[in-house]
PQR file with spaces between the fields and no chain letter, atoms N, CA, C, O and H, PARSE charges and radii, in Angstrom:
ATOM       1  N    UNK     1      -6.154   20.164   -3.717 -0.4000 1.5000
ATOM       2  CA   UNK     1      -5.684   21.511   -3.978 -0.0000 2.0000
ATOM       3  C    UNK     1      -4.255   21.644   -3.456  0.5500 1.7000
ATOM       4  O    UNK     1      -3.765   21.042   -2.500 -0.5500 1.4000
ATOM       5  N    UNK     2      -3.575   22.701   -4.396 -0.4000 1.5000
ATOM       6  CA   UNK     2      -1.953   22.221   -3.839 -0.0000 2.0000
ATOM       7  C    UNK     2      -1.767   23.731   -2.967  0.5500 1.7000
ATOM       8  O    UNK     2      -2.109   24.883   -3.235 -0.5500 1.4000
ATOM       9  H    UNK     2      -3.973   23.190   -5.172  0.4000 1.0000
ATOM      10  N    UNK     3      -1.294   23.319   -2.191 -0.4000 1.5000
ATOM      11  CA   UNK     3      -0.460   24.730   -1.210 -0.0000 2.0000
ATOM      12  C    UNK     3       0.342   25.300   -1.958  0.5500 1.7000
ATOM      13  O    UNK     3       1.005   24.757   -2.841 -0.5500 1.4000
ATOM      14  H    UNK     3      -1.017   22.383   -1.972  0.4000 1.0000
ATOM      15  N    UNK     4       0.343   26.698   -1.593 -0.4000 1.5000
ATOM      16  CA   UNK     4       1.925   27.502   -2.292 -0.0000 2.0000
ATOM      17  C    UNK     4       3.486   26.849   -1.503  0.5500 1.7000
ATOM      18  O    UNK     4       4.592   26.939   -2.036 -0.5500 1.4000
ATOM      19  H    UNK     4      -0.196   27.139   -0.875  0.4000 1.0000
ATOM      20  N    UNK     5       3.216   26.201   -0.135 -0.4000 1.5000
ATOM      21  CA   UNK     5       4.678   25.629    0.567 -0.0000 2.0000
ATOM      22  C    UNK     5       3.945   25.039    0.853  0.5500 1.7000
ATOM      23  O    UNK     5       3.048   25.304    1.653 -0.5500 1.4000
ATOM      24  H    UNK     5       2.317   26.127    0.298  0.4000 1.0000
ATOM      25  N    UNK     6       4.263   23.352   -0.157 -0.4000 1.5000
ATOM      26  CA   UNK     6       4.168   21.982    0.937 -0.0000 2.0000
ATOM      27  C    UNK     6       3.400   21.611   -0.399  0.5500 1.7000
ATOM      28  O    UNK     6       3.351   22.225   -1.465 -0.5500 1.4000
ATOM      29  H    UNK     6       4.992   23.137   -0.807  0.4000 1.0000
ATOM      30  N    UNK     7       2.810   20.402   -0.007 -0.4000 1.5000
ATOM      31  CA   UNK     7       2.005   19.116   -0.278 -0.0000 2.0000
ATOM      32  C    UNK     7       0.530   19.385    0.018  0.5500 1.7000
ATOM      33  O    UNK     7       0.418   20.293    0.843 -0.5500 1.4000
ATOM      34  H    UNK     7       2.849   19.904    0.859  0.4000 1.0000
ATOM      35  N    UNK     8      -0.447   18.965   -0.328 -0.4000 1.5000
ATOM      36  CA   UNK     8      -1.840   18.906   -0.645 -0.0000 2.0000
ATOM      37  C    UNK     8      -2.599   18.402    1.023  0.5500 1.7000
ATOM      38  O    UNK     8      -2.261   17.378    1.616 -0.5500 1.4000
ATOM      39  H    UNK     8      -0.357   18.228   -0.998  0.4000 1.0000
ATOM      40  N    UNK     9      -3.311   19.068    1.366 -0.4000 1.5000
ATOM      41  CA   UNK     9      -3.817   17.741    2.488 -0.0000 2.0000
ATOM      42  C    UNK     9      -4.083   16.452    2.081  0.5500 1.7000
ATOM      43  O    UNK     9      -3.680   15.506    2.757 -0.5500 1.4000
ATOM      44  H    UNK     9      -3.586   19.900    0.884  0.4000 1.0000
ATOM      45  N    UNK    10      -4.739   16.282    1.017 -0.4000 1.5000
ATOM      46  CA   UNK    10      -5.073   14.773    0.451 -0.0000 2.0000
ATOM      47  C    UNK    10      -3.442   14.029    0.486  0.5500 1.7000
ATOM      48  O    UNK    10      -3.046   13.176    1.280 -0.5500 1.4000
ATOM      49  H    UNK    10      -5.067   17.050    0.467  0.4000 1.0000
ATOM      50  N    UNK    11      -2.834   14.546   -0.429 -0.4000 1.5000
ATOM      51  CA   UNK    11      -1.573   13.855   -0.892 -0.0000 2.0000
ATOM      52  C    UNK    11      -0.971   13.134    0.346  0.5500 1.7000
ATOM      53  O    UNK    11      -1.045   11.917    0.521 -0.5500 1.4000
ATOM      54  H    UNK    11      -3.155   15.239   -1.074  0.4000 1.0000
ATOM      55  N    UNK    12      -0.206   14.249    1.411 -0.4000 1.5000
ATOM      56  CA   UNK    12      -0.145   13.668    2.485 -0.0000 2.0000
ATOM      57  C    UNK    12      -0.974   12.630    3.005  0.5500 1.7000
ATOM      58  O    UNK    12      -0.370   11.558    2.976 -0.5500 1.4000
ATOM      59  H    UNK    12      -0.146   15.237    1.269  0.4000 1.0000
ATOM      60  N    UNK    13      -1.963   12.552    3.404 -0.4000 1.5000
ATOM      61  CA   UNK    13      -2.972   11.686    3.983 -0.0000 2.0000
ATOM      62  C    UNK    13      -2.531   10.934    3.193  0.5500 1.7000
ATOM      63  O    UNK    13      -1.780   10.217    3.855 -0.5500 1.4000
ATOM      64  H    UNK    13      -2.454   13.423    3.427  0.4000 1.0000
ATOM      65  N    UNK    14      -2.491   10.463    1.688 -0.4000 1.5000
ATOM      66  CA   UNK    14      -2.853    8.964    0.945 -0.0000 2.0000
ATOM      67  C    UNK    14      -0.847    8.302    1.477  0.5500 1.7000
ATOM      68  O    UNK    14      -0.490    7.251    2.009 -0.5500 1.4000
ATOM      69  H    UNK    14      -3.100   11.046    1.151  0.4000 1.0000
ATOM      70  N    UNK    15      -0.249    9.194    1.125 -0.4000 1.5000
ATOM      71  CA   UNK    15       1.174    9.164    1.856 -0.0000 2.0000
ATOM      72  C    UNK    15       1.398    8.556    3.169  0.5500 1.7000
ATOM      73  O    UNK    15       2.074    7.527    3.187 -0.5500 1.4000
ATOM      74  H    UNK    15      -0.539   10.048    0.693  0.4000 1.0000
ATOM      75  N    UNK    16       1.028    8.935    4.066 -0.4000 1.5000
ATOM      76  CA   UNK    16       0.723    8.356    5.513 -0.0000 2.0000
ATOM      77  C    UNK    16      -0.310    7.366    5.459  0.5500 1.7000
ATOM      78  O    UNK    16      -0.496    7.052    6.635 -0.5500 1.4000
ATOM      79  H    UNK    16       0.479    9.771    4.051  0.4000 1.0000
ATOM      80  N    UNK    17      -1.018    6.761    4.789 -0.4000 1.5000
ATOM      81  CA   UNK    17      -2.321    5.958    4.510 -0.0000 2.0000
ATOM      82  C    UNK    17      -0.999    4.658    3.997  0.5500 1.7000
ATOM      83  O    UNK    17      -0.931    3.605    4.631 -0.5500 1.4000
ATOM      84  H    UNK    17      -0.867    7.017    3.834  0.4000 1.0000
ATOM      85  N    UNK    18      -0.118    4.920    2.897 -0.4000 1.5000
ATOM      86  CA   UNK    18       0.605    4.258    2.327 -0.0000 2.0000
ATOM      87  C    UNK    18       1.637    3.520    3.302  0.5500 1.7000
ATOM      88  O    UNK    18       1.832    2.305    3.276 -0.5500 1.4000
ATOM      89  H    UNK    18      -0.174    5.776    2.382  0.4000 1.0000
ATOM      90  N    UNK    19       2.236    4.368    4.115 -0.4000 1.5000
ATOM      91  CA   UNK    19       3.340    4.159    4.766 -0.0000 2.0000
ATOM      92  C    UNK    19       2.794    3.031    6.087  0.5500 1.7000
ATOM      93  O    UNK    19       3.368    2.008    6.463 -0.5500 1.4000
ATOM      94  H    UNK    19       2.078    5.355    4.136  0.4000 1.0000
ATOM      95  N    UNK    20       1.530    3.617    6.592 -0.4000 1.5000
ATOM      96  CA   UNK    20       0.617    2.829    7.544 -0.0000 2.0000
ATOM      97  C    UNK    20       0.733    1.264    7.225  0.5500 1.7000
ATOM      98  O    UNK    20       1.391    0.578    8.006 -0.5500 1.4000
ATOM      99  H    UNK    20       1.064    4.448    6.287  0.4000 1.0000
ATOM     100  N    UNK    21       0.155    0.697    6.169 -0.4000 1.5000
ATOM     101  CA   UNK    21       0.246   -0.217    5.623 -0.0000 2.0000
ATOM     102  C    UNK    21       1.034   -1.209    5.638  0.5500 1.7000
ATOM     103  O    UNK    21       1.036   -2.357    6.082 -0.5500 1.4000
ATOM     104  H    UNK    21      -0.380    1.255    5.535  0.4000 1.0000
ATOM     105  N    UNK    22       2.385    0.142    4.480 -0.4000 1.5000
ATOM     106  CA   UNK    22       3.530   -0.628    4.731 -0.0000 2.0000
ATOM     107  C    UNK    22       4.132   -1.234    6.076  0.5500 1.7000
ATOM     108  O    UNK    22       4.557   -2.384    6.184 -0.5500 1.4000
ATOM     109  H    UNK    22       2.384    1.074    4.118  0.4000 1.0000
ATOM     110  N    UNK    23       4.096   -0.218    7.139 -0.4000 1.5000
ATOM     111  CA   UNK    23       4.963   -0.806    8.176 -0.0000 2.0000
ATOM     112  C    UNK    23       3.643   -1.767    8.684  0.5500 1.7000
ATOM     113  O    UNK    23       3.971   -2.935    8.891 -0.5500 1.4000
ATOM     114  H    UNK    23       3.751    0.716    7.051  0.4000 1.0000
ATOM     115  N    UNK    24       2.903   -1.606    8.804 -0.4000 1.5000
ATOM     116  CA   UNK    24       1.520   -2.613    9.261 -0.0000 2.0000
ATOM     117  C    UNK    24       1.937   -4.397    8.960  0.5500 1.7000
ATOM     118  O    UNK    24       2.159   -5.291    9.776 -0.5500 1.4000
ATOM     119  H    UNK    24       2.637   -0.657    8.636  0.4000 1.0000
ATOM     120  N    UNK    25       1.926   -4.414    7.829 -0.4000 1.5000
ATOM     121  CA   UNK    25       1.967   -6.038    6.922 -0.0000 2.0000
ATOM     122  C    UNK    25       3.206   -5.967    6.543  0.5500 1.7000
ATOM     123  O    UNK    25       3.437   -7.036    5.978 -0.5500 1.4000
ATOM     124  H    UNK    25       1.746   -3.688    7.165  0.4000 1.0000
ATOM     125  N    UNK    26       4.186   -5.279    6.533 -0.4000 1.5000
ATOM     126  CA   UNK    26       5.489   -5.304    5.538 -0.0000 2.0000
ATOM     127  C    UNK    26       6.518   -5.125    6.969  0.5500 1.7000
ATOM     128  O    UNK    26       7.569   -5.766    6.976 -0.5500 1.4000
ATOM     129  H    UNK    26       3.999   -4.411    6.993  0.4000 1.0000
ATOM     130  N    UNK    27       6.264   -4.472    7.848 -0.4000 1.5000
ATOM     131  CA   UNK    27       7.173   -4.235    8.806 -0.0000 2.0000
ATOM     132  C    UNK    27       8.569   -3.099    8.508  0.5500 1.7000
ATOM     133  O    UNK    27       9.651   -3.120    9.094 -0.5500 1.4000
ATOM     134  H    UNK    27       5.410   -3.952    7.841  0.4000 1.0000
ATOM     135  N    UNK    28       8.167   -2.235    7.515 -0.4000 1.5000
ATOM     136  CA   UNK    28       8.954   -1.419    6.880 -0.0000 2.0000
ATOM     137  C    UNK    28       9.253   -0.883    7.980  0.5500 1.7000
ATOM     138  O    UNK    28       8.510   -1.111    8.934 -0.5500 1.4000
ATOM     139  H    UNK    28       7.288   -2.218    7.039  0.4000 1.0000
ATOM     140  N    UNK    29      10.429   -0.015    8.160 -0.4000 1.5000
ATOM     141  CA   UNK    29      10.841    1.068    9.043 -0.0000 2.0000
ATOM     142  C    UNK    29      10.499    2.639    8.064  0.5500 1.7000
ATOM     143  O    UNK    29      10.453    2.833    6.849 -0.5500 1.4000
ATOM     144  H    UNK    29      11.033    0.170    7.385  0.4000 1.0000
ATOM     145  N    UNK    30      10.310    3.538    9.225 -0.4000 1.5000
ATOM     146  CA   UNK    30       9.917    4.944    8.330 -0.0000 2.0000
ATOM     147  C    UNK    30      10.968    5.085    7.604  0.5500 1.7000
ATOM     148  O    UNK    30      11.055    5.369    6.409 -0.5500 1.4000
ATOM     149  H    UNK    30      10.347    3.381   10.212  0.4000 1.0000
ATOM     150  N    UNK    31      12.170    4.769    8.762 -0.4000 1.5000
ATOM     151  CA   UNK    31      13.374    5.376    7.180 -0.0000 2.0000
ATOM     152  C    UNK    31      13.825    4.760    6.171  0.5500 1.7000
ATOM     153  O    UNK    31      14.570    5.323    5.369 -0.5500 1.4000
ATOM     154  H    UNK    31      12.100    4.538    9.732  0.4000 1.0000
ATOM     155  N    UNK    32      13.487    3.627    6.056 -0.4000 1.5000
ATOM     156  CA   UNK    32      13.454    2.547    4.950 -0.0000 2.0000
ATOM     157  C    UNK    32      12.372    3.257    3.852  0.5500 1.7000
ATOM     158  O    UNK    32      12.679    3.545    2.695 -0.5500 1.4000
ATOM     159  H    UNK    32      12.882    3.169    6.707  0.4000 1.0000
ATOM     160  N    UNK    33      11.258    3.441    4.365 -0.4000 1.5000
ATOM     161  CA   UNK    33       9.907    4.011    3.652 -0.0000 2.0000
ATOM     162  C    UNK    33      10.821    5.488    3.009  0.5500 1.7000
ATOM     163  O    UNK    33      11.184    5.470    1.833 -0.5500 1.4000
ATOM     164  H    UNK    33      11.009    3.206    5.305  0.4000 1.0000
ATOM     165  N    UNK    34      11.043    6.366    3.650 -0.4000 1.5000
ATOM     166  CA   UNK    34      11.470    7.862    3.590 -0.0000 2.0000
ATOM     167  C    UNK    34      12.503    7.687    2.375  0.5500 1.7000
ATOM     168  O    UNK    34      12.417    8.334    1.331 -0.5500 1.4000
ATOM     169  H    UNK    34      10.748    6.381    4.605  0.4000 1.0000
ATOM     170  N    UNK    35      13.565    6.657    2.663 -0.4000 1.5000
ATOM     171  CA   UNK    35      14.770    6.638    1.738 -0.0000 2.0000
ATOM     172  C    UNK    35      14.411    6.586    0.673  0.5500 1.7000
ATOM     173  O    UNK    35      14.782    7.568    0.029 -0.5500 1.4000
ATOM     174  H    UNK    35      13.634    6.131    3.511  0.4000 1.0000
ATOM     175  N    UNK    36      13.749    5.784    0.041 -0.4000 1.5000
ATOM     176  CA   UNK    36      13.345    4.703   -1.406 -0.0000 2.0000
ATOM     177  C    UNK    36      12.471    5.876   -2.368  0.5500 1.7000
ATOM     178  O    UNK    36      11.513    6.577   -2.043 -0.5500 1.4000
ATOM     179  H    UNK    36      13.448    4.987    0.565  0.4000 1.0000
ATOM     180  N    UNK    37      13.247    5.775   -3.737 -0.4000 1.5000
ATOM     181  CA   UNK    37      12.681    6.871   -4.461 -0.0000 2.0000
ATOM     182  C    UNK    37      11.207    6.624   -4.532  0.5500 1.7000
ATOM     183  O    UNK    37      10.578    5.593   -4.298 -0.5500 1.4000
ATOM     184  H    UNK    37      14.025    5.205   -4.001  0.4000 1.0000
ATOM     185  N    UNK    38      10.843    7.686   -4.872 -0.4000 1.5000
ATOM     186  CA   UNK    38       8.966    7.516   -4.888 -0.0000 2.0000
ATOM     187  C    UNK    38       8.638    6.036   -6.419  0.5500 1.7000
ATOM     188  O    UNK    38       8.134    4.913   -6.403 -0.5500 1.4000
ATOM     189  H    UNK    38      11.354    8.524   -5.062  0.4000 1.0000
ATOM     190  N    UNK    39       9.063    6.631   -7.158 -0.4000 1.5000
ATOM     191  CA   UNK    39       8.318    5.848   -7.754 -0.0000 2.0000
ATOM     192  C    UNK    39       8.835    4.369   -7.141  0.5500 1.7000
ATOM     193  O    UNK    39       7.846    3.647   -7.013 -0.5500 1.4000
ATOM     194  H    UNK    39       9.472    7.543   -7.171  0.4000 1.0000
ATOM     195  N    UNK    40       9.906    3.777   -6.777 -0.4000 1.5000
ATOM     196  CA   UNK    40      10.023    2.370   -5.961 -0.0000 2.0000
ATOM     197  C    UNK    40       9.291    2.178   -5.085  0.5500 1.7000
ATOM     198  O    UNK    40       9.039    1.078   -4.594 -0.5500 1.4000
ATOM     199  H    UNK    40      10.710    4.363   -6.881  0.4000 1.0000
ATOM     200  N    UNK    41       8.858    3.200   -4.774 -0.4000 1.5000
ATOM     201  CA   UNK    41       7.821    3.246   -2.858 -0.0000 2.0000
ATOM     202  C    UNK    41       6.947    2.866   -3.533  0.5500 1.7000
ATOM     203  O    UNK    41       6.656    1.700   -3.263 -0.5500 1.4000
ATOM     204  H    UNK    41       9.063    4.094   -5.173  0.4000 1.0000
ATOM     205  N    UNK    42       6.221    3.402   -4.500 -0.4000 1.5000
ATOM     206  CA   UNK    42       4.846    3.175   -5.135 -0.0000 2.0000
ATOM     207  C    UNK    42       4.791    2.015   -5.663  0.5500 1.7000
ATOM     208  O    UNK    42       3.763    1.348   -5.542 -0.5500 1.4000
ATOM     209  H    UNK    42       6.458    4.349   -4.719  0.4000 1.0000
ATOM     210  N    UNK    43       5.685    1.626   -6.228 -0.4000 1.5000
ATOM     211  CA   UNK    43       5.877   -0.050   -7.021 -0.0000 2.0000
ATOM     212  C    UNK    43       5.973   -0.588   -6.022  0.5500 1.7000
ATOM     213  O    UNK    43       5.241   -1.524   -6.344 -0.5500 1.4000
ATOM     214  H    UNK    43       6.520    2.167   -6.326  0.4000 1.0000
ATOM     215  N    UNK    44       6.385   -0.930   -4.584 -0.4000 1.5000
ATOM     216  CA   UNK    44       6.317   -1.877   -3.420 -0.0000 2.0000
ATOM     217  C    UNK    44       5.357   -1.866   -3.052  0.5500 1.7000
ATOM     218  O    UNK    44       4.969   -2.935   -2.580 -0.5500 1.4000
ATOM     219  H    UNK    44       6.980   -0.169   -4.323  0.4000 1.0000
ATOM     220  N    UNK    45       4.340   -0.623   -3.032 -0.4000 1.5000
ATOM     221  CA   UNK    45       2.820   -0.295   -2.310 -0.0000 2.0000
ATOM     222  C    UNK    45       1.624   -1.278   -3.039  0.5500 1.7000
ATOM     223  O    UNK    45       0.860   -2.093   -2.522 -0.5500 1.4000
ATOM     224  H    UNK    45       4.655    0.246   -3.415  0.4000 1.0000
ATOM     225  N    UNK    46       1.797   -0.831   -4.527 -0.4000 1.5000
ATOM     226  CA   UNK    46       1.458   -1.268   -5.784 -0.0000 2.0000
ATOM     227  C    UNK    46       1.563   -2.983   -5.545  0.5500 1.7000
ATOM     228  O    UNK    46       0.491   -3.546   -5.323 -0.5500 1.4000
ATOM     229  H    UNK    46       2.418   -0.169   -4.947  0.4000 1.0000
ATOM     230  N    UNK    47       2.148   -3.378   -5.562 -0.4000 1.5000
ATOM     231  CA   UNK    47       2.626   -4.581   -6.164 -0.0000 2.0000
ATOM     232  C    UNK    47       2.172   -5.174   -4.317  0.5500 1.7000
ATOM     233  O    UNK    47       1.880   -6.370   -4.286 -0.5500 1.4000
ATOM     234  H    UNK    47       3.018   -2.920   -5.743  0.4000 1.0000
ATOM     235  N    UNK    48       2.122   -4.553   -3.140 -0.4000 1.5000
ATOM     236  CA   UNK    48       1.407   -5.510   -1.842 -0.0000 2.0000
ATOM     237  C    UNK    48       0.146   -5.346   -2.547  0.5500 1.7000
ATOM     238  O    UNK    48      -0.465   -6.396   -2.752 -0.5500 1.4000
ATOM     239  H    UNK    48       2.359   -3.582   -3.166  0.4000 1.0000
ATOM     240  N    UNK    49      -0.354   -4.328   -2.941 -0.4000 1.5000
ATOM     241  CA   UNK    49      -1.735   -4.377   -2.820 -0.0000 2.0000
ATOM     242  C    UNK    49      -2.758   -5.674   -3.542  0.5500 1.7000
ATOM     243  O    UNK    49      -3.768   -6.236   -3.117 -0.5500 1.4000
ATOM     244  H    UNK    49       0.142   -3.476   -2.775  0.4000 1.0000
ATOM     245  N    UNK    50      -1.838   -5.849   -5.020 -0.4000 1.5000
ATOM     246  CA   UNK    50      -1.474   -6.657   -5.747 -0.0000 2.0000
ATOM     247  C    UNK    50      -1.857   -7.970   -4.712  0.5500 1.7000
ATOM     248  O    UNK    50      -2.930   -8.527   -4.481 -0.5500 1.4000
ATOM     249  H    UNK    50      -1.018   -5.393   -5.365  0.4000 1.0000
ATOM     250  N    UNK    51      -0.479   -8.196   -4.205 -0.4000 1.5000
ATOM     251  CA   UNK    51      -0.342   -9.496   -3.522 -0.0000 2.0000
ATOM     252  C    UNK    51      -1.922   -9.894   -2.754  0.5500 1.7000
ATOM     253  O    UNK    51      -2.514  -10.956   -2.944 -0.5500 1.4000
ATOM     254  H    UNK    51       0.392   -7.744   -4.393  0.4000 1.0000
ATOM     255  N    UNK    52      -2.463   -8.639   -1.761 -0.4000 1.5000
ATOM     256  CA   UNK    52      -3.174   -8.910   -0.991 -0.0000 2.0000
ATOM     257  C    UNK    52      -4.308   -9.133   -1.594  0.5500 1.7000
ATOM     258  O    UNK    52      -5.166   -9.596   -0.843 -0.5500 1.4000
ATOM     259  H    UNK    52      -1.982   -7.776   -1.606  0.4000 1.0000
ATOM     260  N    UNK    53      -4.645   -8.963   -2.744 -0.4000 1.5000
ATOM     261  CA   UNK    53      -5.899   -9.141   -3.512 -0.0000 2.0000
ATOM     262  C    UNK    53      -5.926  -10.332   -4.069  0.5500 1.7000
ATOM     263  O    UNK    53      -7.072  -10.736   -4.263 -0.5500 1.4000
ATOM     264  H    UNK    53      -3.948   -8.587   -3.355  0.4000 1.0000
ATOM     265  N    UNK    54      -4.811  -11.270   -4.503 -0.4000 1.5000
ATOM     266  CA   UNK    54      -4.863  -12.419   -4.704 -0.0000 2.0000
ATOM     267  C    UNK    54      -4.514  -13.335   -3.276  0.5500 1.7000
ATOM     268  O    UNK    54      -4.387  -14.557   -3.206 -0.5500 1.4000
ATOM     269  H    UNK    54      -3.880  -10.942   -4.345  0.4000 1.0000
ATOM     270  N    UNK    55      -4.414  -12.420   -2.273 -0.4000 1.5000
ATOM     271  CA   UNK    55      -4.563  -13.688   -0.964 -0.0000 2.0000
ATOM     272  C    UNK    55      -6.480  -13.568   -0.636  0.5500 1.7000
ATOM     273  O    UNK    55      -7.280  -14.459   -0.350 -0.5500 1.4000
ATOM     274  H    UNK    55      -4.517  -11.427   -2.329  0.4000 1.0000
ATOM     275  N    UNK    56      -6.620  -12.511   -0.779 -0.4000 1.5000
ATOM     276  CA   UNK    56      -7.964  -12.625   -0.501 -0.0000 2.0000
ATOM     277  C    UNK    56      -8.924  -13.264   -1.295  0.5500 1.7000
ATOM     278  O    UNK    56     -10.119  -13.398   -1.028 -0.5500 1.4000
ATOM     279  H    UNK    56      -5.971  -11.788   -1.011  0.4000 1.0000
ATOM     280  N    UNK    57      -8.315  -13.654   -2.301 -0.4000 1.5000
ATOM     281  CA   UNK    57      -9.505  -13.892   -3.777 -0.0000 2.0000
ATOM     282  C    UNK    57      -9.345  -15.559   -3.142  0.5500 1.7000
ATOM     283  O    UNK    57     -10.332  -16.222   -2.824 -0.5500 1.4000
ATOM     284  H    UNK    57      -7.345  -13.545   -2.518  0.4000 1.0000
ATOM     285  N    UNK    58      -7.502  -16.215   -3.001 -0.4000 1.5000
ATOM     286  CA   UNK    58      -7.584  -17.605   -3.115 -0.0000 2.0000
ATOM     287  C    UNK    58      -8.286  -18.082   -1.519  0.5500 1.7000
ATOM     288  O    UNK    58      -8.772  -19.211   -1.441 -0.5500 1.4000
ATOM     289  H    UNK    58      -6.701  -15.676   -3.259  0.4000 1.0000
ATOM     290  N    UNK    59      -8.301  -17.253   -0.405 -0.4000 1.5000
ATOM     291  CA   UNK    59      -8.959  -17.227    0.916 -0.0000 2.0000
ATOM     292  C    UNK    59     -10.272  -17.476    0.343  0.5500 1.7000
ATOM     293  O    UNK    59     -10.746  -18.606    0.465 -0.5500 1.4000
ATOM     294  H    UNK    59      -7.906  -16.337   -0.468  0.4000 1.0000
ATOM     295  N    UNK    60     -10.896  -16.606   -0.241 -0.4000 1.5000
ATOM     296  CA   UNK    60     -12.310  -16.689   -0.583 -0.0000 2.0000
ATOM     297  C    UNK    60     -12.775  -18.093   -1.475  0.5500 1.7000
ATOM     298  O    UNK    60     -13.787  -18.775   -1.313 -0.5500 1.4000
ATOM     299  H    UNK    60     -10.511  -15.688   -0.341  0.4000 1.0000
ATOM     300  N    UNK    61     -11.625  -18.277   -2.507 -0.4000 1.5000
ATOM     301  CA   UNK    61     -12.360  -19.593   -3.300 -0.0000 2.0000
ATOM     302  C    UNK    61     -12.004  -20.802   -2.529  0.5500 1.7000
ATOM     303  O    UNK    61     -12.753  -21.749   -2.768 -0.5500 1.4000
ATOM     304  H    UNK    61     -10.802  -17.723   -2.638  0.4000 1.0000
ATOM     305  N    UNK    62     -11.219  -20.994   -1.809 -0.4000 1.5000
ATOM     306  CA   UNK    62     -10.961  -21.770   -0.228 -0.0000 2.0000
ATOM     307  C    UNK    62     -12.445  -22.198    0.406  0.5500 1.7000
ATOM     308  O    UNK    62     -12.928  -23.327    0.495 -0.5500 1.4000
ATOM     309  H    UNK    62     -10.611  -20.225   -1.615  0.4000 1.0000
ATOM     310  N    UNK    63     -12.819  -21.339    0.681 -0.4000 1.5000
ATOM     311  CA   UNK    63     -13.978  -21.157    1.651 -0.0000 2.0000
ATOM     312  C    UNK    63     -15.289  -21.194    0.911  0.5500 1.7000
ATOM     313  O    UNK    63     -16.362  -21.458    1.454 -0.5500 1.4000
ATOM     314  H    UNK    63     -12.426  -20.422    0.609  0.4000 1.0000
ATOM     315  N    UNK    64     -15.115  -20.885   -0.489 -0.4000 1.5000
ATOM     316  CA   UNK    64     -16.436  -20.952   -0.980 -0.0000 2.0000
ATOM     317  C    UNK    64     -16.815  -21.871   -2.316  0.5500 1.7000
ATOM     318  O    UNK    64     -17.674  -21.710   -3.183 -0.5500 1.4000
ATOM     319  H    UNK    64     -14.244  -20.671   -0.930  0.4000 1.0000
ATOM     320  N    UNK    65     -15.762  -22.953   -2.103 -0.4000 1.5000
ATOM     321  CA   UNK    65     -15.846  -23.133   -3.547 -0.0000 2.0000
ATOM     322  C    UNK    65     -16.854  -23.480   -4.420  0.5500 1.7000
ATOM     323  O    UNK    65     -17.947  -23.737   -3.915 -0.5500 1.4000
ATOM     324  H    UNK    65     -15.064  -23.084   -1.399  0.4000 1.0000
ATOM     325  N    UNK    66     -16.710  -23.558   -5.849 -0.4000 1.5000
ATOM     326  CA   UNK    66     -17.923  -23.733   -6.815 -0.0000 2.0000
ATOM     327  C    UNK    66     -18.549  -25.102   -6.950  0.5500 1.7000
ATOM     328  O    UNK    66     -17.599  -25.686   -7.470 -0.5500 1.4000
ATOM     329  H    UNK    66     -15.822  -23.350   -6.259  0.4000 1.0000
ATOM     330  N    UNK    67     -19.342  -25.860   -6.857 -0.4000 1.5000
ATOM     331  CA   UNK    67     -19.235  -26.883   -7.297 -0.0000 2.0000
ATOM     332  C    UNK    67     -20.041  -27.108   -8.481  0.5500 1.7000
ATOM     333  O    UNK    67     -21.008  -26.490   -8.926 -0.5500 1.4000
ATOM     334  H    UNK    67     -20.115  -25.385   -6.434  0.4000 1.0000
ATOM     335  N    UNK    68     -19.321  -28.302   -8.957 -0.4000 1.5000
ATOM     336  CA   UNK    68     -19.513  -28.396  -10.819 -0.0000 2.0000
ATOM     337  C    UNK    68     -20.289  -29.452  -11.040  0.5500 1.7000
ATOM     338  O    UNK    68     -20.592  -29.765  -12.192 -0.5500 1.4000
ATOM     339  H    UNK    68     -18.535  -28.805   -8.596  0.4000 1.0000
């Protein structure tokens, strides 16, 4: 639900959820994060999440592989 002044509680939260991340695994600085137009923020967010799903997939077939 959107406020009449400001941002959504959700929105924020997924925002700060995002930024967490970033500086977490990426080592972003907030004002690095703050500067960068949204949709670039989202394509860097986008595109780790990306990354981390194919580290976890090749971790997993590592560890489990099929045999034929």
């Amino acid at each position: 639900m959107w406020t009449f002044f400001g941002l959504s509680h959700e929105y924020m939260e997924s925002l700060y959820e995002q930024f967490f991340l970033m500086k977490y695994y990426g080592n972003w600085s907030l004002a690095e994060m703050y500067s960068l137009p949204i949709g670039l923020r989202n394509w860097f967010f986008e595109r780790f999440a990306k990354q981390k799903e194919e580290e976890n997939k090749s971790s997993e077939d590592s560890l489990h592989p099929q045999s034929k």
